[in-house]
Every structure is written in C-alpha cells, then in structure tokens.
N, C-alpha and C positions, 0 to 999 in steps of 0.2 A: 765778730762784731755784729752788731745787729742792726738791721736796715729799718728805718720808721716805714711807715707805708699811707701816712696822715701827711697832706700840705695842708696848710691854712690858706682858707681865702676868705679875701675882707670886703665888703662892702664899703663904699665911698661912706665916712660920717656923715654926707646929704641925702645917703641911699632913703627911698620911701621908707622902710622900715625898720633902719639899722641892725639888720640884721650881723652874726657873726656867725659865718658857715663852713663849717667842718666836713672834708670830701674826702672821701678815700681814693686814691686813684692809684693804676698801675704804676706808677714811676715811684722807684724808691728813691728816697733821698740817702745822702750822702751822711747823714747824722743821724743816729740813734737816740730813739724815742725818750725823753727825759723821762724820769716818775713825775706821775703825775698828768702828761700829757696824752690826748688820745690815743687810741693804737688800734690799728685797722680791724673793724670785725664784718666788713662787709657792705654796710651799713651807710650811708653819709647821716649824717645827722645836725636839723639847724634850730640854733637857741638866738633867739634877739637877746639884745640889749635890752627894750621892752618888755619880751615874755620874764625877763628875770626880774626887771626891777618890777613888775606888774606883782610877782611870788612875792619879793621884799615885804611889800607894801601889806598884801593880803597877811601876811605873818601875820606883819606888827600889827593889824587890826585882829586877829582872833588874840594874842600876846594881850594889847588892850583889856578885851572882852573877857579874858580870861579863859576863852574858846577852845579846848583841847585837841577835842575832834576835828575844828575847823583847820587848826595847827597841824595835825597829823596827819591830814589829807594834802597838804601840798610837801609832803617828805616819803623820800622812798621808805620802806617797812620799816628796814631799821635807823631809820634817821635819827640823831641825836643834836643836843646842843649841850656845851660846856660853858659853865659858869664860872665866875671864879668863886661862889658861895658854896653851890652845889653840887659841883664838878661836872663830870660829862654822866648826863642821864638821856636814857629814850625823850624823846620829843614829848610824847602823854603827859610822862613822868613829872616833866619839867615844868610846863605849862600848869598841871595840878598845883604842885608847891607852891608857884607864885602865884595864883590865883587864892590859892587856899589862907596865904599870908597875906592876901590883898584885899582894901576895903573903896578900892577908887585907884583908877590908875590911867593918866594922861601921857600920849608920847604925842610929842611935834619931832614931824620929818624935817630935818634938816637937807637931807639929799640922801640917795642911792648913787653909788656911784660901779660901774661894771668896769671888769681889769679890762686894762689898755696893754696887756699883754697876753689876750687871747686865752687867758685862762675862766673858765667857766665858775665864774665869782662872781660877788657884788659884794658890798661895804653900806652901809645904813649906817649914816650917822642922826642922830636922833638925841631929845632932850627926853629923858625919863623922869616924867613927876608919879610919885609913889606914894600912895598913900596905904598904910598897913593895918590890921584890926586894931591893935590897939591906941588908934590915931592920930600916931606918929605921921609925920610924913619926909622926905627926902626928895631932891634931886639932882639929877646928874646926869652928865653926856654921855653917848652909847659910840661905839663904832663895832658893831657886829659885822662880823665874816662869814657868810654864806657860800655855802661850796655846793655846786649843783651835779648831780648825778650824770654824765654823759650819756647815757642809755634812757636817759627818762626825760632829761630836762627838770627833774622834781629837784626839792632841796636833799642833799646828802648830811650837811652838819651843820650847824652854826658855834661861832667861836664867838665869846661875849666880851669886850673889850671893855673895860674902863677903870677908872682908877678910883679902886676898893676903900684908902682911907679916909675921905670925907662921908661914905658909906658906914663902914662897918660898922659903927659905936651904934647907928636907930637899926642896920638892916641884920646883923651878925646873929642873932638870938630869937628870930623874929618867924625860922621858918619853922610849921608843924613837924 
C-alpha cells in the first residue's frame, strides 16, 4: 500500500492572502495519494487562490489580444488547451488559430472560481463575443478548466467548456 507523505493545510478564507498551502511533512498518512494529487518531492510548495486566478485572468487577456507569446508564457513548456473545435493543441498552436480566425474579440469575466477541494484548478466562466474575418459574429458562455502545474504554479492545460450547437453553423468552417 502506499503512504502519501503530502497533508493539506488551509488557510482561514479571511487569511490576508488566501493562500492554499501544500507541506510535505514527516508523518505519513493513513491514505494513499489519489492521481492527481501532490506527492512528496521534498519541496513544500504554495499557490494562492489569487496567484491563480491573477493566471486566469492574464490568459484571458492575451486569449483577447490574440497574444501568443503572452499566452505561452504563463503555461509550462508543454502546456496545452483543448477545444471542442480544435481539439487538444500546444498553447502557440491554439491561440494562433483563434487569433488568425479572428477580427475582434470581447470576453466579460463573469467569475474565476478555484477548487474548494484543494485541487490546484480554477474555472473562468466568462461571456465570449466573437467576432471572425469574414464578419460573422457569435456569442456564448465559457466555463474553462485550468489545471496548474504543482512544481511551477504555471498553467499545465486548459479544458474549453461550452455548448458547441448554437456555435457550430458561424464558428465550424471558420478556422485557417
């Protein structure tokens, strides 16, 4: 059986910086480490609630801008995000396409929200207005899943949530 060697400790939700702090300590627990959750390297390591949603936000502004670079700079090397258009591409990759297919593009933050179960995530839900080269435009609501890299704090994936058929007929045809 295998011993975790990660306790969680949580910061009061009043704490000055809400932070959520991952400790490695001598005492093993009684429960083996789930996939998915950290596993001792030595290391403590602490991500706020803030530092992530502060990542969220910065995305969705180079996402905006069409900003690649700006994008791939807060994802470890190989970071990616999946679409349900484009499937799972490198971060570059993805950002290019929509950018390339885009002639104006507004997102309003609805909220970031980070798991309340200790897992090193956020959720962006957010209004996409889209505007495409050929002048079309669309909109529609986002709920992206962000998974943050344990070792870095960076983002590791994002997962693109929303519901593709009021989409698909202007956006389906649309990418280079």
């Amino acid at each position: 059986m295998e011993r975790s060697l990660i306790r969680r400790e949580w910061h009061s939700p009043t704490s000055r910086d809400g932070a959520v702090v991952f400790k490695a300590t001598s005492q093993p627990s009684a429960a083996a480490a789930q996939p998915g959750q950290l596993r001792y390297d030595g290391r403590a390591l602490t991500v706020s609630e803030t530092h992530m949603q502060k990542i969220v936000h910065n995305y969705l502004k180079a996402l905006e801008a069409g900003d690649a670079d700006k994008a791939a700079s807060l994802f470890i090397a190989d970071g990616w995000v999946e679409s349900p258009f484009l499937g799972r591409l490198p971060v570059r990759q993805f950002i290019k396409k929509v950018a390339d297919a885009s002639n104006g593009t507004k997102l309003t933050v609805h909220d970031v929200l980070v798991s309340a179960e200790g897992h090193l995530r956020a959720v962006a839900y957010y209004l996409y207005d889209w505007r495409l080269k050929d002048g079309s435009r669309v909109s529609f609501d986002c709920a992206d899943v962000f998974n943050f890299d344990p070792s870095t704090g960076r983002i590791q994936s994002i997962v693109l949530v929303y519901d593709t058929h009021p989409v698909r007929s202007v956006v389906e045809t649309k990418y280079p």
